[in-house]
C-alpha positions in Angstrom: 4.5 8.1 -11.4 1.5 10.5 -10.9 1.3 14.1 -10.4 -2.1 15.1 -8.4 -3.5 18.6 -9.1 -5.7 20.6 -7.6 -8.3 22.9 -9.3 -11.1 24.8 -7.9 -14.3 24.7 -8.8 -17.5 27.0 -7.8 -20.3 24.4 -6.1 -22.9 26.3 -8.2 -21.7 24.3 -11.3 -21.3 21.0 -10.1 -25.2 21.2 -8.4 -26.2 22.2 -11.9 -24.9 19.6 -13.4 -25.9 17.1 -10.4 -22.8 15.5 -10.3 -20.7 14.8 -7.4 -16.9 16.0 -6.9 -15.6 12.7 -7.4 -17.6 11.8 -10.4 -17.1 15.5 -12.1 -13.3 14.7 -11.8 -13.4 12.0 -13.8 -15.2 13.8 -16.5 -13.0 16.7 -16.3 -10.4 14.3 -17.0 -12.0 12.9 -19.8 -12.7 15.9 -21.2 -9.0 17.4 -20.8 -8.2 14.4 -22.6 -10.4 14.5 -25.7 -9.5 18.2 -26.4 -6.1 17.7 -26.3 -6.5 14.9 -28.4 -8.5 16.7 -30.7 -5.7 19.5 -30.6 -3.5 16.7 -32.0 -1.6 18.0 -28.6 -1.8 14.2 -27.4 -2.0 10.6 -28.9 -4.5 8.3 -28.3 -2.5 6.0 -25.8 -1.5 9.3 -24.0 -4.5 10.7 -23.5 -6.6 7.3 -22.4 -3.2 7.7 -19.6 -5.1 10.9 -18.7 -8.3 10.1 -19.2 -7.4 6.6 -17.0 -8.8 4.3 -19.1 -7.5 2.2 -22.2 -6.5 2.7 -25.6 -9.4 1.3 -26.4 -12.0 2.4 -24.1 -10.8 6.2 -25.1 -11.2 5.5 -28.8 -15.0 4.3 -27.6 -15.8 7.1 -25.6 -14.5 9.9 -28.4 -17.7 9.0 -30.5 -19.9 10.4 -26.8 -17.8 13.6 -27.2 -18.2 13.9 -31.3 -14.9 13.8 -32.1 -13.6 11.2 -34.5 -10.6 8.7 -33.7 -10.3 8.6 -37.8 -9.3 12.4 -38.1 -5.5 12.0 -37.5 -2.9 13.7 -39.9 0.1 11.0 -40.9 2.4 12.0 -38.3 0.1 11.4 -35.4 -1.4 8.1 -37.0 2.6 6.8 -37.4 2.7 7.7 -33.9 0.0 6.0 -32.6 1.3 3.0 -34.8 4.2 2.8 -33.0 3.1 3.5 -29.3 0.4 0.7 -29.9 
């Protein structure tokens, strides 16, 4: 099951970054997922679910965004063990 939602953004921003809607979305995704992941707020496997990619293409992409797939505390690398 998927839940769509709907956010507004000013045009201003997405001509300044010369990106498209549809591609900005993505990225928006991505980068929703990677914080939260970098909150510890989500696991790996659940946030490559909202970035919409794999496991292991999230992992890849964390090192485009600086954040490291290595900095998990015990309790979120046990988890990630046993989603896997």
């Amino acid at each position: 099951m998927t839940v769509e939602i709907s956010v507004r953004i000013p045009e201003e921003p997405l001509i300044s970054l010369k990106e498209d809607p549809e591609s900005f979305a993505h990225e928006l995704q991505m980068l929703a997922a990677v914080k939260l992941y970098e909150l510890g707020k989500l696991s790996s496997g659940r946030a490559a679910q909202l970035a919409g990619v794999t496991r292991v293409e999230f992992l890849l992409a964390l090192g485009n965004y600086h954040v490291s797939p290595f900095a998990l505390d015990a309790e979120t690398l046990a988890e990630d063990i046993a989603n896997a």
